[in-house]
C-alpha positions as CSV (number, residue, x, y, z in Angstrom):
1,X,102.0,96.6,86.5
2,X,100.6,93.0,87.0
3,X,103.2,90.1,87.7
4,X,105.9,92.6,86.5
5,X,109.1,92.2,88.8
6,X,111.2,96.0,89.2
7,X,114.6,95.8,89.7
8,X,114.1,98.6,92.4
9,X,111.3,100.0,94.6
10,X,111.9,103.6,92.7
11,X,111.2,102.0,89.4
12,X,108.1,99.7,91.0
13,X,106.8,103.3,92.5
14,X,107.6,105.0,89.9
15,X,105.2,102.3,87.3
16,X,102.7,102.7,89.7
17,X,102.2,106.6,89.7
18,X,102.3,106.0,85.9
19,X,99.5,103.5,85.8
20,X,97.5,105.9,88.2
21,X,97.9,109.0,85.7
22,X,97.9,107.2,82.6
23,X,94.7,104.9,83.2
24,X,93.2,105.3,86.6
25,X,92.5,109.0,86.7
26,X,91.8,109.2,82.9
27,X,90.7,106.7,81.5
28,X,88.6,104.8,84.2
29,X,85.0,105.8,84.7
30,X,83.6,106.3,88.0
31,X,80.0,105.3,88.9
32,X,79.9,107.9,91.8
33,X,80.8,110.5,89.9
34,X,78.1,109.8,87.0
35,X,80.5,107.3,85.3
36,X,83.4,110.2,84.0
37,X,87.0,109.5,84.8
38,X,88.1,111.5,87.8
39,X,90.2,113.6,86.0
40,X,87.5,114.4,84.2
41,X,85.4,114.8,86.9
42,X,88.0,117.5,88.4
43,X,88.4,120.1,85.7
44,X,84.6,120.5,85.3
45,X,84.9,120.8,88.9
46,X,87.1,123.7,88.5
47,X,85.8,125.3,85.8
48,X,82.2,125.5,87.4
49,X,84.5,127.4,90.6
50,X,86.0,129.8,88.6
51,X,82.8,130.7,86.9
52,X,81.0,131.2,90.0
C-alpha cells in the first residue's frame, strides 16, 4: 500500500479495503481489546451473544 502509485482511485480503494481485511482486522493486535485482532475480537463477541 506504501509509495505504491494506482493507475485509478477504484484500484487505490480497492488495495486499501484489501490491506484492511487482509492485515488490519486479522492480523493486527489490539491493546484495548486485550491485544487480539479485532476480527478476532468480534466473533467471540458473537458467540458469547448467541449463547446468552
Amino acid at each position: 500500500i506504501h509509495h505504491q502509485h494506482y493507475p485509478t482511485r477504484a484500484d487505490a480503494q480497492a488495495a486499501v479495503q484489501e490491506y484492511i481485511e487482509s492485515f488490519y482486522n486479522r492480523q493486527r493486535r489490539h491493546s484495548r481489546l486485550g491485544y487480539i485482532p479485532p476480527a478476532l475480537f468480534a466473533d467471540n463477541f458473537y458467540q458469547q451473544s448467541q449463547a446468552a
